[in-house]
Every structure is written in structure tokens, then in C-alpha cells.
C-alpha positions in Angstrom: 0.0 0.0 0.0 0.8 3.4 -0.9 1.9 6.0 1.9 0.6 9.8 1.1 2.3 12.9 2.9 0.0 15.1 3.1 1.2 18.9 1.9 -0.6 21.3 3.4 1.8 23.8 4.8 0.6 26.5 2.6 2.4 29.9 2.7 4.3 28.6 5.3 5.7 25.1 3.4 7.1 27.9 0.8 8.6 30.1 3.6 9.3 28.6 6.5 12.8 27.6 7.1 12.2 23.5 8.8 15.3 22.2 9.8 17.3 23.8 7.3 17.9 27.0 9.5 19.5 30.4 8.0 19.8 29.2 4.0 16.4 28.1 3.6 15.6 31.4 5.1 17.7 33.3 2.5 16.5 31.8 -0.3 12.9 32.2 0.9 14.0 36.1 0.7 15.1 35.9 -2.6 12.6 34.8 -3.9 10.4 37.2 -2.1 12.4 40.6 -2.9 12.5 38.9 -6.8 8.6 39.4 -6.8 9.2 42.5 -4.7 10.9 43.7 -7.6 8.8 42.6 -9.9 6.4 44.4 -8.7 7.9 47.2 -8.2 9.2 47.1 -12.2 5.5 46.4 -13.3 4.5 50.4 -11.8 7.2 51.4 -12.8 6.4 51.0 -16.0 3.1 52.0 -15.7 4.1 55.1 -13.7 6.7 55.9 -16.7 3.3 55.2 -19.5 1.9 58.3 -17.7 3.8 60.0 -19.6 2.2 59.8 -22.7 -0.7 61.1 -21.5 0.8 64.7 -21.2 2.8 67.1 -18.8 0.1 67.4 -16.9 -0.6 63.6 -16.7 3.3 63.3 -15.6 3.3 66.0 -12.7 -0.1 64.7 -11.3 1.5 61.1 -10.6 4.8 62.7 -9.6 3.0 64.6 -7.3 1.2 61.4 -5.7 4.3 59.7 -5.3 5.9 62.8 -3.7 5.4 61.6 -0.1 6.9 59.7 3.1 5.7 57.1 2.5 6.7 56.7 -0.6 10.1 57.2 -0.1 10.3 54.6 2.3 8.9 52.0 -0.5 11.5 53.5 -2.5 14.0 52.6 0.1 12.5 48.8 1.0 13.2 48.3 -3.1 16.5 49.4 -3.2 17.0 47.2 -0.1 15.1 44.2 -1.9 17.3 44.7 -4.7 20.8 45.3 -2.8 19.8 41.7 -1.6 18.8 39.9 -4.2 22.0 41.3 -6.2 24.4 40.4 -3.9 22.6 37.1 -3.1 22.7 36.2 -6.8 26.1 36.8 -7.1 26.9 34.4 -4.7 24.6 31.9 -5.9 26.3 32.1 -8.8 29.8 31.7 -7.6 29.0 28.9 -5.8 27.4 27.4 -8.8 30.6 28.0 -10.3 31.9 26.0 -7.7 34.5 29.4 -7.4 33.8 29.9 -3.5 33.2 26.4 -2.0 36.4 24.4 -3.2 36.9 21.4 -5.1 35.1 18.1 -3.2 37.5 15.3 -1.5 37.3 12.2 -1.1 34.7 11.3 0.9 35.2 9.8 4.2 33.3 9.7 7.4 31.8 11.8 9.1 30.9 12.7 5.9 30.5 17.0 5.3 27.5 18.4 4.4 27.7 20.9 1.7 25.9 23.6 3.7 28.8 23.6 6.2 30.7 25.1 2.9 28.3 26.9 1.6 27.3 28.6 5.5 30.8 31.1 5.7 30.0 32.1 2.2 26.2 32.9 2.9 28.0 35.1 6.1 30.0 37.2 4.4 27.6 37.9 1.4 24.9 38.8 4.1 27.7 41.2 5.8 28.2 43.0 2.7 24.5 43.5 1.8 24.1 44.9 5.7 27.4 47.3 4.6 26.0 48.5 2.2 22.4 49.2 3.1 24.2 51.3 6.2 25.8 53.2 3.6 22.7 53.5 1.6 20.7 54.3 4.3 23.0 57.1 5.1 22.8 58.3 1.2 19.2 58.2 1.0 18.1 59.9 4.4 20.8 61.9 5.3 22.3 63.0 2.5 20.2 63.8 0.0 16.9 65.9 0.2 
């Protein structure tokens, strides 16, 4: 007889981490800040298409996007997309197999990948948390 696992887990089955800690989480955020961008590429574009409608047409959606809170959306996507950059950059290298060495022989206790992969993940989440302090500096602080 057949055993069925049930899949139900939802929103949470796509997100949540289970027992593989810190990288499942990181790759549940790439994926999320790719659809964040996404989105955010989709009004763009239909922000842009405004302007074929006219000066006027232009200035009026300037002017509704020439708020707070606004700003700070603008912010959260340059975040999303200081992320997902460096993220795929590492993804790739790693693919590449340019950051995780060449593999041995095996022999017991055998070594998980992830172990490899783990320092890698660390460094590349240092430099995205370098850079969004200098960005956040940049866009709050230094410019009107």
C-alpha cells in the first residue's frame, strides 16, 4: 500500500525555514524581494506610460508619489534589490563552484555541503548589511 504525505503547509511550506535553518531562510528572501521587484518594475512601468498622457498627466503622478511614505517604498526596493543582487552573485559563484572548493574524497563523518556553503552565505549577508548602512546614510541623510 501506498503511503501519502499530506502537503498542506501552505504559505508557510514555501517560507518557512524547517530544519534547514539560516539558508532556507535566504533563499525564501530571494525569492520574495525577486517578486518585490517585480512588482515594483511592473509600476514602474506604468508610472513611466503616464507620460504619454501629457505634462500634466506626468506632474499629477509625480506629485502622488511625492510623499513619506513613498520614499520609504523607494528605500525597501533598493533594499530588496541590494539583496537579491548580492545574493545572486553568490549563488552564482557557488554554482561555479569558485567559492566552495573542489570536493575530496569522501570519508566519514561525511561533510554536508551547507557547512561550505554557511561562511559564504555570512560574508555575502555582511556586505548587503554594509551596504544598506551606507545606503541608508545616502538616501536619508544625504540627499533631500
Amino acid at each position: 500500500m501506498q503511503h501519502r504525505y499530506r502537503n498542506n503547509l501552505g504559505l508557510w511550506g514555501w517560507l518557512g525555514g524547517g530544519r534547514y535553518g539560516f539558508d532556507r531562510y535566504a533563499y525564501a528572501l530571494h525569492r520574495l524581494t525577486g517578486l518585490g521587484i517585480l512588482a515594483y518594475f511592473l509600476m514602474h512601468i506604468f508610472v513611466t506610460g503616464t507620460r504619454l498622457n501629457g505634462p500634466e498627466a506626468w506632474e499629477s503622478a509625480m506629485n502622488f508619489f511625492d510623499n513619506p511614505l513613498f520614499r520609504v517604498g523607494e528605500f525597501l526596493v533598493y533594499l530588496a534589490f541590494l539583496y537579491h543582487a548580492v545574493n545572486g552573485i553568490r549563488l552564482v559563484l557557488v554554482e561555479l563552484g569558485l567559492l566552495v572548493g573542489k570536493p575530496g574524497l569522501p570519508s566519514y563523518p561525511y561533510s554536508n555541503s551547507v557547512i561550505r556553503h554557511r561562511p559564504v552565505l555570512v560574508g555575502a549577508m555582511v556586505i548587503t548589511a554594509v551596504l544598506v548602512l551606507f545606503a541608508g546614510a545616502d538616501f536619508f541623510f544625504l540627499t533631500k
